[in-house]
PAZAPA-4460 file (N, C-alpha, C; in steps of 0.05 Angstrom, whole numbers, plus 32768, in hexadecimal, padded with zeros to 4 digits):
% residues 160
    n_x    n_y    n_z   ca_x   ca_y   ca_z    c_x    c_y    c_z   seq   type   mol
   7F07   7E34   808C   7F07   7E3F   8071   7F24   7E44   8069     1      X     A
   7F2E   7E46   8053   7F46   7E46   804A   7F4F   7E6C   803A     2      X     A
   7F5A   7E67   803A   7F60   7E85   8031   7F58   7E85   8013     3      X     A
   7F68   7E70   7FFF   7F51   7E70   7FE6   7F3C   7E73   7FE6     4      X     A
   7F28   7E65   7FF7   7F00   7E64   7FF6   7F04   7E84   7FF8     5      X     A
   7F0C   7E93   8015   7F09   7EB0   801D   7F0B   7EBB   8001     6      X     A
   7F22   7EB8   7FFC   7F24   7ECB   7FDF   7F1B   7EC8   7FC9     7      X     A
   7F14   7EB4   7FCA   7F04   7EAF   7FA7   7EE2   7EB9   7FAE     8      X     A
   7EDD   7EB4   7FCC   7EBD   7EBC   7FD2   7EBF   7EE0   7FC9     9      X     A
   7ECE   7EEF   7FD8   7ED5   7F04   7FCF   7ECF   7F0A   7FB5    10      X     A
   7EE5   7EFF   7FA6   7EE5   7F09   7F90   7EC6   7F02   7F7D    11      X     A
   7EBA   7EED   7F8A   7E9F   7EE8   7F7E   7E87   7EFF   7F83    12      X     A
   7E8B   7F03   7F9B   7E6F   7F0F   7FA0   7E71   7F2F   7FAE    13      X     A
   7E8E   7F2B   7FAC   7E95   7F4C   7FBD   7E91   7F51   7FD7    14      X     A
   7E97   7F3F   7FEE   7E8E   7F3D   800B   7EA7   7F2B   8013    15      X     A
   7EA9   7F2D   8027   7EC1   7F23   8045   7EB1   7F1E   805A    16      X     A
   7EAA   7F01   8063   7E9E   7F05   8079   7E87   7F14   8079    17      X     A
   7E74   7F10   805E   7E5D   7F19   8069   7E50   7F33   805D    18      X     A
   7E6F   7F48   8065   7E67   7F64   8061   7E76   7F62   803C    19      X     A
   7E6F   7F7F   803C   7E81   7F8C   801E   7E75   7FB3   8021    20      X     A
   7E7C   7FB6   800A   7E6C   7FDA   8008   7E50   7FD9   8018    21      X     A
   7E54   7FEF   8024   7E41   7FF9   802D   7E36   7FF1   803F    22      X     A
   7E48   7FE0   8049   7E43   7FCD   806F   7E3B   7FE2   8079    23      X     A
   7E34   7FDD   8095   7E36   7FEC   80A6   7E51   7FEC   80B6    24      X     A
   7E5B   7FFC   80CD   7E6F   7FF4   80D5   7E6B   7FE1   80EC    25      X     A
   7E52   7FE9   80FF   7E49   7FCE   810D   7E4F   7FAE   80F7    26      X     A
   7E42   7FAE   80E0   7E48   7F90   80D6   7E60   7F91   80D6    27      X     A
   7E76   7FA3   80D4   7E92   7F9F   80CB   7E9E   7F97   80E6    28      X     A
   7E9A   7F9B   80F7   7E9D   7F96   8118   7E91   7F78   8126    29      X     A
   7E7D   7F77   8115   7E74   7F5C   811E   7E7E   7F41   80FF    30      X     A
   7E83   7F4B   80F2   7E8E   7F3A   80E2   7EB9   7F32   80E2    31      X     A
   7EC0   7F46   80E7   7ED8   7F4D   80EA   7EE3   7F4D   810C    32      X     A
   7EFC   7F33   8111   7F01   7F3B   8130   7F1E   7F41   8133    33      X     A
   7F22   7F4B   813D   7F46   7F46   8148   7F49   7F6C   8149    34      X     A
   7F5C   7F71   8155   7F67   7F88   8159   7F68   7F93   8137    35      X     A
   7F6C   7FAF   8140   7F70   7FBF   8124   7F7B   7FDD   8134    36      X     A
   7F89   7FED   8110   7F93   8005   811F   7F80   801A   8109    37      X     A
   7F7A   802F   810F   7F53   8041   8107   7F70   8054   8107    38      X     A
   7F6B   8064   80E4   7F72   8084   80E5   7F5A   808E   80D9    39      X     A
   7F50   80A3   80DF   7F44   80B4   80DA   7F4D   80C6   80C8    40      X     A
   7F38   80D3   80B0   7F46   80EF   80A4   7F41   8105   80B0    41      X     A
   7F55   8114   80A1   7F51   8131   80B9   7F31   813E   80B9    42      X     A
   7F23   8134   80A2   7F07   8144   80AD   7EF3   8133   80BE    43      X     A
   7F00   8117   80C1   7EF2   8105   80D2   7ED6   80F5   80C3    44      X     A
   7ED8   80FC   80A0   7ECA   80EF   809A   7ED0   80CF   8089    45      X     A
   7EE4   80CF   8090   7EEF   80AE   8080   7F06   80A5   8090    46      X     A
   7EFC   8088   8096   7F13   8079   80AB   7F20   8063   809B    47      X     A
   7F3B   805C   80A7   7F4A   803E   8096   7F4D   8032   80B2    48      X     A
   7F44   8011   80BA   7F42   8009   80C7   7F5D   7FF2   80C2    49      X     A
   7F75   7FE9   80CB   7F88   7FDB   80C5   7F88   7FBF   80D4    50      X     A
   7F7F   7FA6   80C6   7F7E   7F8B   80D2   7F93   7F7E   80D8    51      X     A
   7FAD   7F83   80C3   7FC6   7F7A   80CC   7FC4   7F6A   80A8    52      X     A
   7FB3   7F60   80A6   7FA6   7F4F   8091   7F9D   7F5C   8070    53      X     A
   7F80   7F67   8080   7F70   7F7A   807A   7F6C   7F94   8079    54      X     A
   7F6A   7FA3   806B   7F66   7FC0   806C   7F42   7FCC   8068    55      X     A
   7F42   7FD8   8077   7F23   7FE0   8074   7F1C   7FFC   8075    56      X     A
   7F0D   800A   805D   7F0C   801F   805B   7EEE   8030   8063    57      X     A
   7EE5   803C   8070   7ED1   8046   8076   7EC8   8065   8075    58      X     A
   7EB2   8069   806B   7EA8   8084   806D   7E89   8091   8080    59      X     A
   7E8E   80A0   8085   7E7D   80AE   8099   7E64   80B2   8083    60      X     A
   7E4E   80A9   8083   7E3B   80B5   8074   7E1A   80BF   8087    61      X     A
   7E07   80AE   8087   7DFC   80B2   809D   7DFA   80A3   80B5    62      X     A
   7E0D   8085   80AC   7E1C   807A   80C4   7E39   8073   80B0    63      X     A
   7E4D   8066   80C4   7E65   8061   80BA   7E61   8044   80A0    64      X     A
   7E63   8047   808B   7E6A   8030   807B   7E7B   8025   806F    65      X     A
   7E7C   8009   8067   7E95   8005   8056   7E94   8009   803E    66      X     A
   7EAE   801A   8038   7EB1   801D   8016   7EC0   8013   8009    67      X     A
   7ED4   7FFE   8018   7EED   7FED   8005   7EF8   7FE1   8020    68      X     A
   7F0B   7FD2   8012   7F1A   7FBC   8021   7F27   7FAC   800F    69      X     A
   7F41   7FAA   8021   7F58   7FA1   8010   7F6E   7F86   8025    70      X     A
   7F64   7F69   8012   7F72   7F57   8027   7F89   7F5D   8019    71      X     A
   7F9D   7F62   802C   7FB4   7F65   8028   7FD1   7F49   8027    72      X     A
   7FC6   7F3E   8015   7FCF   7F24   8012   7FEC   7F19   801B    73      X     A
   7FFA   7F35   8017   8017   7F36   8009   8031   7F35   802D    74      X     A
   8019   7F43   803E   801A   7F46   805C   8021   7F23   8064    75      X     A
   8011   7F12   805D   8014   7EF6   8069   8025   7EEC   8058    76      X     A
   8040   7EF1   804B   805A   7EE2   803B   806A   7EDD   8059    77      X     A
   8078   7ECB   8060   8086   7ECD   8073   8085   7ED8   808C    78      X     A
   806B   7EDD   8093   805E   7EE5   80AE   804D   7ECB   80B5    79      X     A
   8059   7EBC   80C2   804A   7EAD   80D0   803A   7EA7   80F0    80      X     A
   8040   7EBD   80F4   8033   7EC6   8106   8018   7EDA   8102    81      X     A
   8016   7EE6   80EE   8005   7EF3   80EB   7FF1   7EDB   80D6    82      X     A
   7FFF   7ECA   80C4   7FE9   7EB3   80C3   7FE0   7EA7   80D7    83      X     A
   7FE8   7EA6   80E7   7FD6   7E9B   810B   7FC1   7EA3   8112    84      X     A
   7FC7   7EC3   8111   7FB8   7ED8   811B   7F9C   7ED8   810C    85      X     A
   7FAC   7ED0   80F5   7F8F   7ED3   80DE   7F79   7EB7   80DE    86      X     A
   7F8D   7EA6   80E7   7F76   7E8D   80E8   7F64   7E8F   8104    87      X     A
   7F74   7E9A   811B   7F66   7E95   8135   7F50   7EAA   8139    88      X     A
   7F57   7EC2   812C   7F42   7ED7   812A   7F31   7ED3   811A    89      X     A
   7F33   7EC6   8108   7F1F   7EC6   80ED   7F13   7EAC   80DC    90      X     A
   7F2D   7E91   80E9   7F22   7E7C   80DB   7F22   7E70   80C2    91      X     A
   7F37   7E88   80BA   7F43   7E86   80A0   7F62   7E77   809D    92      X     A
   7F5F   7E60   808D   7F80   7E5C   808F   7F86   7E64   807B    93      X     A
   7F9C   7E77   8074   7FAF   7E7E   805D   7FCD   7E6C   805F    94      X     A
   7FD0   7E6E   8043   7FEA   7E67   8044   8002   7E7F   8040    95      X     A
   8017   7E7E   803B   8029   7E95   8043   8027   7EA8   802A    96      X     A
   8020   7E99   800B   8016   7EA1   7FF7   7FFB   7E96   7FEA    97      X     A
   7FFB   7EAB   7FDB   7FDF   7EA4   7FCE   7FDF   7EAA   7FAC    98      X     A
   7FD8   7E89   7FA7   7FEB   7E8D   7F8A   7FCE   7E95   7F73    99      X     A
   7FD0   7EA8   7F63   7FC6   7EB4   7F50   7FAF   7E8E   7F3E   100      X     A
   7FB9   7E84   7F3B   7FB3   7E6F   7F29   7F9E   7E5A   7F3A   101      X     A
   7FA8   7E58   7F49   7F93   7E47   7F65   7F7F   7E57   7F70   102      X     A
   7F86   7E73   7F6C   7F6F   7E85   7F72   7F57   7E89   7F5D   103      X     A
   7F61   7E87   7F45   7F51   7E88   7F32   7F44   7E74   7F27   104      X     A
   7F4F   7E5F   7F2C   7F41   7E41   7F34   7F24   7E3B   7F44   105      X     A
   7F35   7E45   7F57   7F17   7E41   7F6E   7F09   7E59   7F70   106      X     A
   7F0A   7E71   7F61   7EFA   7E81   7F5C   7EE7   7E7D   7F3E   107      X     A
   7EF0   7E71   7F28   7EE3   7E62   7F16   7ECC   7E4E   7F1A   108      X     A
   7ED6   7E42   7F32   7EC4   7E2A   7F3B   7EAE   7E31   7F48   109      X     A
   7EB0   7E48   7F52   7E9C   7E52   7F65   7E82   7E68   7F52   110      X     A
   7E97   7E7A   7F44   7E85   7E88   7F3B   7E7A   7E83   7F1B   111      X     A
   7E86   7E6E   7F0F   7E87   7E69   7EF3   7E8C   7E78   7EDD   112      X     A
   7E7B   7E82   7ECC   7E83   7E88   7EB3   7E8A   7EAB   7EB5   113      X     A
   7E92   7EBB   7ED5   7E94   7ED2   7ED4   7EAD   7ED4   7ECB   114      X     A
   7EAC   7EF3   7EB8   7EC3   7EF3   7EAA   7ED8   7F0C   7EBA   115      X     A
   7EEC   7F0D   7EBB   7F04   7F1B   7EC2   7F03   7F32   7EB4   116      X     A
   7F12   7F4C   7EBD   7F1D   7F5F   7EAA   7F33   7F55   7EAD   117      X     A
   7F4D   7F53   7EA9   7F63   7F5A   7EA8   7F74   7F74   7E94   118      X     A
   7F89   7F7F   7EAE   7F95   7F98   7EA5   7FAD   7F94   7EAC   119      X     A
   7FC8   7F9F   7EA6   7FDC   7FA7   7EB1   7FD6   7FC0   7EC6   120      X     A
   7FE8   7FBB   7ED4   7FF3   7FD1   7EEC   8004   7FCC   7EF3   121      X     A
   8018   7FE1   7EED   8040   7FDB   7EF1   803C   7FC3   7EEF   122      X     A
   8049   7FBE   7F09   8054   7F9F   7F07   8049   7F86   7F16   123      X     A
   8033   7F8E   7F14   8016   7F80   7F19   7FFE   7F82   7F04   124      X     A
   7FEE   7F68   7F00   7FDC   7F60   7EEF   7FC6   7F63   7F09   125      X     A
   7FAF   7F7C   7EF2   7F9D   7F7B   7F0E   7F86   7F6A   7EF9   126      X     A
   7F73   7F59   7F02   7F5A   7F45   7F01   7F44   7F51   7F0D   127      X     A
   7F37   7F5C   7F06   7F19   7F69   7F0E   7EFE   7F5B   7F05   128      X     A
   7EF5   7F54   7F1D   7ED5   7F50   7F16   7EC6   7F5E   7F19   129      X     A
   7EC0   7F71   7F04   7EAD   7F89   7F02   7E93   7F8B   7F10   130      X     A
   7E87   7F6E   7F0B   7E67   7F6B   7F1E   7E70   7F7B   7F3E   131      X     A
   7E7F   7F70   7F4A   7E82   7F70   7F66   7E9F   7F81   7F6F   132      X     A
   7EA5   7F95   7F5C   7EBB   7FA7   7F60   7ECA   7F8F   7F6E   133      X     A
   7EE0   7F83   7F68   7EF4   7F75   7F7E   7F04   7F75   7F66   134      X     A
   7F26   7F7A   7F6E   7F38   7F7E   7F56   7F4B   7F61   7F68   135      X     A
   7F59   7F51   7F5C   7F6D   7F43   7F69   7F8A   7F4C   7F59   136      X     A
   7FA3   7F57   7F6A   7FB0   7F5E   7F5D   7FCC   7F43   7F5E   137      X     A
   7FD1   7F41   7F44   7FE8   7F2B   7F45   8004   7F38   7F3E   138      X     A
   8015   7F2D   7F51   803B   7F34   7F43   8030   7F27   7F29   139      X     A
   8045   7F41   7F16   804F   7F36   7EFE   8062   7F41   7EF6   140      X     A
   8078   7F38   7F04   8095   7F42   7EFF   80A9   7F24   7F08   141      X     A
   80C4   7F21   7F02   80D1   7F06   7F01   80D6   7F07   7F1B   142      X     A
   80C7   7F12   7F37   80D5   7F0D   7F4E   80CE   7EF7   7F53   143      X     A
   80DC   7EE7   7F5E   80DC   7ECB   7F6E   80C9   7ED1   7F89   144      X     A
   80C0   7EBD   7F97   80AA   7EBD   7FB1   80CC   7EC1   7FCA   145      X     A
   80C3   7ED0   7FDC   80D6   7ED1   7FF5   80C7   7EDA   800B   146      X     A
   80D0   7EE8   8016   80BF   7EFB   802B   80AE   7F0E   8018   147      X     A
   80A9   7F10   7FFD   8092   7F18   7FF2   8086   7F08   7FDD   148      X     A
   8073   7EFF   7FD3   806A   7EF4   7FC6   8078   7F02   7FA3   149      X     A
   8076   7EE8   7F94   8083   7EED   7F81   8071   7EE9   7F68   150      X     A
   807E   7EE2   7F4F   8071   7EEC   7F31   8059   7ED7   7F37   151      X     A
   803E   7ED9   7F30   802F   7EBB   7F28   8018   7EC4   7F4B   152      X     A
   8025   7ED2   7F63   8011   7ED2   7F77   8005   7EE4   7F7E   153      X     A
   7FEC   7EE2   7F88   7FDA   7EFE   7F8F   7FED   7F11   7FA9   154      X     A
   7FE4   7F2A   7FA4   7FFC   7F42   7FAE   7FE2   7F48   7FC1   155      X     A
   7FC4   7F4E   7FB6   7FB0   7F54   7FCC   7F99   7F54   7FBD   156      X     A
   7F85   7F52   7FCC   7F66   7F59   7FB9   7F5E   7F6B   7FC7   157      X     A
   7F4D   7F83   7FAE   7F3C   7F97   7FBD   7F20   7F9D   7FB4   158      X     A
   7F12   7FA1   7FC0   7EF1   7FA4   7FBC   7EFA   7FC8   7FC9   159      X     A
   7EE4   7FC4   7FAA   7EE1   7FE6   7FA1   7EE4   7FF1   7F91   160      X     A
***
């Protein structure tokens, strides 16, 4: 699978692999592999689980579930090693960016006639599909692409 399909499925249906809100954390465990670093809050009822990639947020309710998640797109600019990491763990190939216009492409094609919010935020254009809470946030400022992605590419998507 390519990192576009991942993200445009996302942004279609509100799920990664399967899970989305209200997983369990078992599915989040069996859907999700590779090392991660778990903080806890101080009352021990909400955890952030860190993929390197991925961010995963969880709350204690009457088991642990998921309440958001954030591919952190902006992590794989000039890390190519951690694009490795992401294909051999997960089967996903990304490229080092992920451009706003190709995303919205093959997210058109998939989901059809769903429509966008778009908003400003600073210096990012955020894109929300309301059905399935997932926001994709794009640069929109004149930076050029380097070790961070620049004007025109997705910065990260978040469900929630």
């Amino acid at each position: 699978m390519t990192g576009l399909q991942l993200c445009a499925t996302l942004m279609a249906t509100g799920r990664i692999f399967g899970v989305g809100i209200d997983s369990s954390v078992s599915e989040v465990d069996q859907a999700l592999r590779g090392e991660y670093v778990e903080e806890l809050s101080d009352g021990g009822v909400d955890a952030r689980r860190d993929y390197g990639w991925i961010e995963i947020s969880l709350t204690k309710r009457e088991q642990w579930v998921l309440v958001g998640a954030t591919l952190e797109l902006h992590r794989l600019s000039g890390n190519a090693d951690l694009i490795r990491d992401v294909l051999s763990e997960s089967g996903v190939a990304f490229e080092g960016y992920t451009s706003w216009l190709e995303l919205k492409e093959q997210f058109l094609s998939s989901a059809g006639d769903s429509s966008l919010q778009c908003m400003q935020q600073g210096d990012y254009m955020e894109y929300r599909n309301p059905d399935v809470k997932v926001s994709v946030f794009v640069v929109n400022d004149e930076t050029e692409r380097d070790e961070w992605p620049g004007q025109g590419d997705v910065w990260s998507i978040a469900l929630g």
